[in-house]
C-alpha positions in Angstrom: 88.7 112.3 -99.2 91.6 114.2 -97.0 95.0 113.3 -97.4 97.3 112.7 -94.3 98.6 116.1 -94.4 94.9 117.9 -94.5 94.2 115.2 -91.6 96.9 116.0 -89.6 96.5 119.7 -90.0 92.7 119.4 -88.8 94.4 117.7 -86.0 96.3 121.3 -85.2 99.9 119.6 -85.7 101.9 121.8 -87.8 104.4 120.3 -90.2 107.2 121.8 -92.1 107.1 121.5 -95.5 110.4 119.1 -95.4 108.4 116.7 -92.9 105.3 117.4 -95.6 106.8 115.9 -98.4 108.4 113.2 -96.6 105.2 112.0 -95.3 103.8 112.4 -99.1 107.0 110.6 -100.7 106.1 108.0 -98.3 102.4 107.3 -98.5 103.2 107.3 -102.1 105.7 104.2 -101.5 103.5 102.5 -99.4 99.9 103.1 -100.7 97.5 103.4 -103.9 95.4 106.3 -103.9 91.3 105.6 -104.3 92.8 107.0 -108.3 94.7 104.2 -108.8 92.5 101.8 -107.5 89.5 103.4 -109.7 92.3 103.7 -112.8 92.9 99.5 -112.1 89.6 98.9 -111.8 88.7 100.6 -114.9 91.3 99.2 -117.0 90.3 95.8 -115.6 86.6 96.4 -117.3 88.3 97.4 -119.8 89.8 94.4 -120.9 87.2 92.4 -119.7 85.0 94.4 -122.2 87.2 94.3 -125.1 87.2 89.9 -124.2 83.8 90.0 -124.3 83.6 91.8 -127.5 86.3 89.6 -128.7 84.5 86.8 -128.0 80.8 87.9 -129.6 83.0 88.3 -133.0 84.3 85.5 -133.1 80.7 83.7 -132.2 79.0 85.6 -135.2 82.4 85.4 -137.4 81.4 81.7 -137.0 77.6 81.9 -137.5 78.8 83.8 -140.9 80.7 81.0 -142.1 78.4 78.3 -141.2 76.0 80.3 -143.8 78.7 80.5 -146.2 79.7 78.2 -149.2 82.7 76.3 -149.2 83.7 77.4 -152.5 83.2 81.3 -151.8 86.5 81.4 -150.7 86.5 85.3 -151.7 83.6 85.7 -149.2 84.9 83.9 -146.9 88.4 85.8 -147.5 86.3 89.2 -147.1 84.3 88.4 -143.7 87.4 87.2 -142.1 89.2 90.7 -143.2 86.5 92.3 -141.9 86.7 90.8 -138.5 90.0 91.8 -137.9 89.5 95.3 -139.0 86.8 95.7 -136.2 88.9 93.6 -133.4 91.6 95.9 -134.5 89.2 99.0 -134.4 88.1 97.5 -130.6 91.7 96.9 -129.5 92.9 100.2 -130.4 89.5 102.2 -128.6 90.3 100.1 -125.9 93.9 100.8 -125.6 92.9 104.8 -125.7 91.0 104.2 -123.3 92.5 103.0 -121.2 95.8 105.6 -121.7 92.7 108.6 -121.2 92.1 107.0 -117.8 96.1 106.4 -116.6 96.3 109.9 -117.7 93.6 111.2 -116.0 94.4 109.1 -112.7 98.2 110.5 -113.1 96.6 114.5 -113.7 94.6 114.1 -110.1 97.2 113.3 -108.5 99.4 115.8 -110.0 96.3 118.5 -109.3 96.6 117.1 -105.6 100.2 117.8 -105.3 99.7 120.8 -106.5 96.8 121.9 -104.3 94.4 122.3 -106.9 90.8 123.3 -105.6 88.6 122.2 -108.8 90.2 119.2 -110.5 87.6 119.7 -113.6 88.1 123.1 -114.4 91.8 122.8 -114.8 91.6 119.8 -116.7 89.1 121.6 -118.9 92.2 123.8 -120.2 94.7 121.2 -120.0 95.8 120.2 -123.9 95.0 116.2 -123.0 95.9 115.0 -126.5 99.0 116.1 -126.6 99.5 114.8 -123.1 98.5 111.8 -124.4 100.7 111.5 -127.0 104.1 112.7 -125.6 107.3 111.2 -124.9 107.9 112.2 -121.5 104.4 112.7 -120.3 105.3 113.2 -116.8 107.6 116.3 -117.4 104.9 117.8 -119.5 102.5 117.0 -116.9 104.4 119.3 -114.2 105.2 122.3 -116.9 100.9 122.0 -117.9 100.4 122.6 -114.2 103.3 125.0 -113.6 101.8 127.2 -116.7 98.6 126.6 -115.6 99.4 127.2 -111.5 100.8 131.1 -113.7 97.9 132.1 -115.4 94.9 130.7 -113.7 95.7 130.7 -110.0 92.3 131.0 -108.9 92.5 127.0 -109.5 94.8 126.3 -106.8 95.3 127.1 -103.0 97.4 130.1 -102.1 100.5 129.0 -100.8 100.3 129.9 -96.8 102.5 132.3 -95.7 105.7 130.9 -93.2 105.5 132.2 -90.2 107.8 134.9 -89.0 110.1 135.5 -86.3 109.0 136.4 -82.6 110.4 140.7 -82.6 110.5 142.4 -79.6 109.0 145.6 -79.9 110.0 147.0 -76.8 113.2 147.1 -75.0 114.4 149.0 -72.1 118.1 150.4 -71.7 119.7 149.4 -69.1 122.5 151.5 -67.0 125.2 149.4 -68.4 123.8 150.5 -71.9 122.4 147.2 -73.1 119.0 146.6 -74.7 117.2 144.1 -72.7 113.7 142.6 -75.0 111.0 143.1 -72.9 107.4 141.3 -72.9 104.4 143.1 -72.8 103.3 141.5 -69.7 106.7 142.7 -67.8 106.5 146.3 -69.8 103.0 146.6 -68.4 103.8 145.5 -65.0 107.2 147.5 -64.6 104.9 150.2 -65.8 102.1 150.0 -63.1 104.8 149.2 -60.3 106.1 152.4 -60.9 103.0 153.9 -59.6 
């Protein structure tokens, strides 16, 4: 899908890149990107899942003591530690999860910014579990893709040139001594005119 900037350049309106980032800084106020709403969505299921799991548990946890004898408290002692270790073991896979998909919802957008042409390859040689696990994921974010933006830069758009200054390439001298610029259109006809 096109951002406003890529729409607005197929449009033939030229931005600077001060107007280009404000128009970024605020669609970003104002609107979720299909990421986020896909990174919402699938920590929603997420949850949901991890409820519904949850909830089968809990079912058999209760089937299991139903079967049990009263007076095996040691058994009964043992399934229930043993249900908490797997809810626990579910929580926590859920709760990576979910931090592998923020990440990756936060790393596309990043790659967007950056003009990144193949998301997957650069994410291939991105070092995600330490990404995961820092302290201040988003500075380490912008130095993965700075370093990575350095030594692969095949991955990412070139950067297009501004464009230069009209020169004039020819000038006439006048009899006071002045340059005066002249156009090619007037240099041709001042030429022909002489004939």
């Amino acid at each position: 899908m096109k951002n406003i900037i890529e729409i607005l350049s197929d449009l033939k309106i030229e931005l600077t890149d001060d107007q280009k980032k404000k128009i970024d800084a605020e669609v970003l106020k104002n609107y979720k990107t299909i990421e986020d709403y896909n990174g919402q969505k699938g920590k929603l299921e997420t949850a949901e899942q991890l409820a519904k799991d949850n909830k089968k548990a809990l079912e058999d946890f209760k089937k299991e003591l139903e079967k049990l004898d009263v007076e095996d408290v040691e058994g009964l002692k043992k399934k229930f530690s043993d249900m908490e270790e797997t809810m626990k073991n579910q929580k926590s896979g859920y709760e990576t999860k979910i931090k592998e998909m923020t990440l990756e919802s936060t790393l596309r957008s990043k790659a967007s910014e950056y003009g990144c042409i193949d998301f997957d390859l650069a994410k291939s040689q991105i070092d995600m579990k330490s990404l995961l696990s820092s302290n201040d994921q988003s500075n380490d974010i912008k130095k993965a893709f700075d370093e990575l933006k350095k030594s692969k830069p095949i991955l990412f758009k070139e950067e297009e040139p501004k464009p230069k200054k009209k020169s004039t390439i020819i000038q006439k001298t006048e009899p006071d001594g002045k340059d005066k610029p002249l156009t090619m259109a007037s240099a041709l006809a001042e030429f022909y005119a002489k004939e």
